[in-house]
Residue frames as a rotation matrix with the C-alpha (Angstrom) as fourth column:
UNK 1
0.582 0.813 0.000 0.00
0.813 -0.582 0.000 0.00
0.000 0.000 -1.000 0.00
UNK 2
-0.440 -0.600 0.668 1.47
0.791 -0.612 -0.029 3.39
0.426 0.516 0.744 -0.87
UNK 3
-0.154 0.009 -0.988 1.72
0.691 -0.714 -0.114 6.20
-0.707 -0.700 0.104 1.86
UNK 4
-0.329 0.063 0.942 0.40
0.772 -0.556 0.306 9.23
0.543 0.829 0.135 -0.08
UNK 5
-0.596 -0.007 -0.803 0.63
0.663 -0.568 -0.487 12.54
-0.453 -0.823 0.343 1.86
UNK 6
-0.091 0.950 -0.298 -1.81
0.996 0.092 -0.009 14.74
0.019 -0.298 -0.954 1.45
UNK 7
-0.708 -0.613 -0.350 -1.80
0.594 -0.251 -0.764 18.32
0.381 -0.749 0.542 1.50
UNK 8
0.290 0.946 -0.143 -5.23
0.919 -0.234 0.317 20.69
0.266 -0.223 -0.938 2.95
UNK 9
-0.646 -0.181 0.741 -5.24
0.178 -0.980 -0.084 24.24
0.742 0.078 0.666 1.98
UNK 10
0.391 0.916 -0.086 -7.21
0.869 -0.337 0.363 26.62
0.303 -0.216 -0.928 4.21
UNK 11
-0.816 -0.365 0.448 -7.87
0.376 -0.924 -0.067 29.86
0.439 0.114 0.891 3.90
UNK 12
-0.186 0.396 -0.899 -9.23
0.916 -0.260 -0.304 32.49
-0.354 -0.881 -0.314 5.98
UNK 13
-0.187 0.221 0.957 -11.20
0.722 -0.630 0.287 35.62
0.666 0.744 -0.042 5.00
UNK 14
-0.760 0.026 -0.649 -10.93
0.501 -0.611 -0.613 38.51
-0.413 -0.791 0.451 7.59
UNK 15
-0.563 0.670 0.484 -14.22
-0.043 -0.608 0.793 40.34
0.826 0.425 0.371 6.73
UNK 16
-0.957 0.287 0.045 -16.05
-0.174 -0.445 -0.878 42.25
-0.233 -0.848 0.476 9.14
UNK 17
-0.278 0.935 -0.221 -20.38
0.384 0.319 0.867 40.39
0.881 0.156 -0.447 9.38
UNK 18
-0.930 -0.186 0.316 -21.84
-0.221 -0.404 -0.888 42.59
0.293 -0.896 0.335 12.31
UNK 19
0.080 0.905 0.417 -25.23
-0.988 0.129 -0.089 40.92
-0.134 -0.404 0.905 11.91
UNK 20
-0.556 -0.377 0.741 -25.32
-0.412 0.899 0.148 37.50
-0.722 -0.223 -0.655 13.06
UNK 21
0.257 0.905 0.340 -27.99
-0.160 0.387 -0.908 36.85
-0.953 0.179 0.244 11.00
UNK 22
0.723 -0.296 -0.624 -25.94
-0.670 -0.083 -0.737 37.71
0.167 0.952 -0.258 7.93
UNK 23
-0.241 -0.659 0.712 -23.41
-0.922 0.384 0.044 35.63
-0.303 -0.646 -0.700 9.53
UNK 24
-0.252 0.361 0.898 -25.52
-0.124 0.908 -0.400 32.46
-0.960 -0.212 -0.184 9.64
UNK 25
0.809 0.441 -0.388 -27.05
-0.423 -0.020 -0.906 33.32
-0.407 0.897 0.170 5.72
UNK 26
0.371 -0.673 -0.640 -23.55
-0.927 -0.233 -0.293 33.63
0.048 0.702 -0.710 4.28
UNK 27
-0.443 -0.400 0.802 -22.15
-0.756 0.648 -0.094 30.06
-0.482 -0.648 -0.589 6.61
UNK 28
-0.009 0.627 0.779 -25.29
-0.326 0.735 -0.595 28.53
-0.945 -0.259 0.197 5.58
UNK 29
0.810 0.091 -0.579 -25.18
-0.577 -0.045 -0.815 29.21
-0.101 0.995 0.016 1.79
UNK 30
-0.174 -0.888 -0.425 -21.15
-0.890 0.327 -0.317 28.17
0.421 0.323 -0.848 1.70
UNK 31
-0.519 -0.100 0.849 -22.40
-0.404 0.904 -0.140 24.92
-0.754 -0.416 -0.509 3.42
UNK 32
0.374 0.897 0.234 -24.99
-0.085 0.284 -0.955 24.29
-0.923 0.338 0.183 1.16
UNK 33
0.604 -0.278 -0.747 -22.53
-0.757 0.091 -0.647 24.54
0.248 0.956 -0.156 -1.88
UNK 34
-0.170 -0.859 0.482 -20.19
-0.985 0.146 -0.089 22.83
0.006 -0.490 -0.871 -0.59
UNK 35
-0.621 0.344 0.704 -22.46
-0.124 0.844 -0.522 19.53
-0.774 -0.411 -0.481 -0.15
UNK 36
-0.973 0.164 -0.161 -23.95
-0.195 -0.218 0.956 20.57
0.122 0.962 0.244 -3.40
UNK 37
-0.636 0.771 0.019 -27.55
0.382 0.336 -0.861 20.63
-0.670 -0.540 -0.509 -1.49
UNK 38
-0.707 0.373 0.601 -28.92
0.625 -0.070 0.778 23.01
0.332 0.925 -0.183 -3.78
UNK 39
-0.121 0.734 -0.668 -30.90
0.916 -0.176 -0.360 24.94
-0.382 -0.655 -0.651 -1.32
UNK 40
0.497 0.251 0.830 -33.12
0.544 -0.836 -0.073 28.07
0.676 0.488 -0.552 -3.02
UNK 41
-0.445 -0.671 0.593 -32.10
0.103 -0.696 -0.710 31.23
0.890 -0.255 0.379 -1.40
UNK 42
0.297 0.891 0.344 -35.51
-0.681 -0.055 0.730 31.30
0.669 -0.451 0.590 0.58
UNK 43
0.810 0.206 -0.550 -34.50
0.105 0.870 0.481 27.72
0.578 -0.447 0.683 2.14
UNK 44
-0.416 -0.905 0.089 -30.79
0.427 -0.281 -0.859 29.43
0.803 -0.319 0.504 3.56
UNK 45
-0.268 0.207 0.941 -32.70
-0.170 -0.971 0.165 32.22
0.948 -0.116 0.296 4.89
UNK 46
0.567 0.809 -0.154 -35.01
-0.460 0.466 0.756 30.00
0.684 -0.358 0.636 6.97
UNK 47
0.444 -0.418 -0.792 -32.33
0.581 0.808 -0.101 28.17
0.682 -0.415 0.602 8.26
UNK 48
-0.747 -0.571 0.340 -29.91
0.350 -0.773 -0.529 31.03
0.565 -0.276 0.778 9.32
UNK 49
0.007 0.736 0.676 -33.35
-0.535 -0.569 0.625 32.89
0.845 -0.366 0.390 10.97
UNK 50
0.824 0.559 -0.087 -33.87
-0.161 0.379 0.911 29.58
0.543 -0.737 0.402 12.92
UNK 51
0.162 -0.611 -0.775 -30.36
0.845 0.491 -0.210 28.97
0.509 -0.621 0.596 13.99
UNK 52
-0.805 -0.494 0.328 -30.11
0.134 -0.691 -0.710 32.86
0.578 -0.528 0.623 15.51
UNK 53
-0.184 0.873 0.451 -33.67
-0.661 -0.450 0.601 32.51
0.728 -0.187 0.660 16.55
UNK 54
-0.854 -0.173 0.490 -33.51
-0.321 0.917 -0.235 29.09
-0.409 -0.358 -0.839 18.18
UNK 55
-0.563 0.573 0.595 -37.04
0.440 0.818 -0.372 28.14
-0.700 0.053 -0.712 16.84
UNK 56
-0.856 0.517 -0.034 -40.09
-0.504 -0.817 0.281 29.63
0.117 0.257 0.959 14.76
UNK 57
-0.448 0.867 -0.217 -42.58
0.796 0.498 0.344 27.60
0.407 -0.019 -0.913 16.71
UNK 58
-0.094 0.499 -0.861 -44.47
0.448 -0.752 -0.484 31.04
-0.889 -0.431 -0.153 18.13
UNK 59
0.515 0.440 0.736 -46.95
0.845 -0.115 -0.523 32.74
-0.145 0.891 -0.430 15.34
UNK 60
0.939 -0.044 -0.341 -44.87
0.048 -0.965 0.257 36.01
-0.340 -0.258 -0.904 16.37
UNK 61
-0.217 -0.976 -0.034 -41.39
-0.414 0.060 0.908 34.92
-0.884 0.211 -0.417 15.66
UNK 62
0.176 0.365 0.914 -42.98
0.787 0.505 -0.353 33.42
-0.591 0.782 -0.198 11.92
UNK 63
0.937 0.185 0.297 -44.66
0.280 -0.906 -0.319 36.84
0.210 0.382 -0.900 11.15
UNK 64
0.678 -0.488 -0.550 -40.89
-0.265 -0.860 0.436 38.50
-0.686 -0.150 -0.712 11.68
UNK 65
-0.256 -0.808 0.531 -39.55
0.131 0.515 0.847 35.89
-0.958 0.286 -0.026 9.92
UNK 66
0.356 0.655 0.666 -42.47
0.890 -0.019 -0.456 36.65
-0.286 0.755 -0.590 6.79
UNK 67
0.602 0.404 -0.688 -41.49
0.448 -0.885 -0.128 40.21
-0.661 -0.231 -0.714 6.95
């Protein structure tokens, strides 16, 4: 068997995201390529809302998300 080394770039982007929410959109989108999920823009959003929101079971925290 033949040792084959490897090597694993990473890079780092210093950019200032002062709203978590953009934060979680931008994370969620680069996951979503990344796994080639395909999620619409609409399905990112949703996600990113619920992970800074923790839920959107209340009709109030929906309607801000609708807005």
């Amino acid at each position: 068997m033949e040792n084959s080394s490897k090597k694993i770039i990473v890079q780092k982007f210093l950019r200032k995201i002062e709203d978590d929410y953009a934060m979680a959109e931008k994370y969620y989108s680069l996951l979503s390529t990344i796994n080639d999920l395909r999620l619409t823009t609409r399905e990112i959003q949703l996600i990113a809302f619920t992970a800074v929101n923790g839920n959107i079971s209340y009709s109030s925290i929906r309607e801000e998300f609708c807005k």
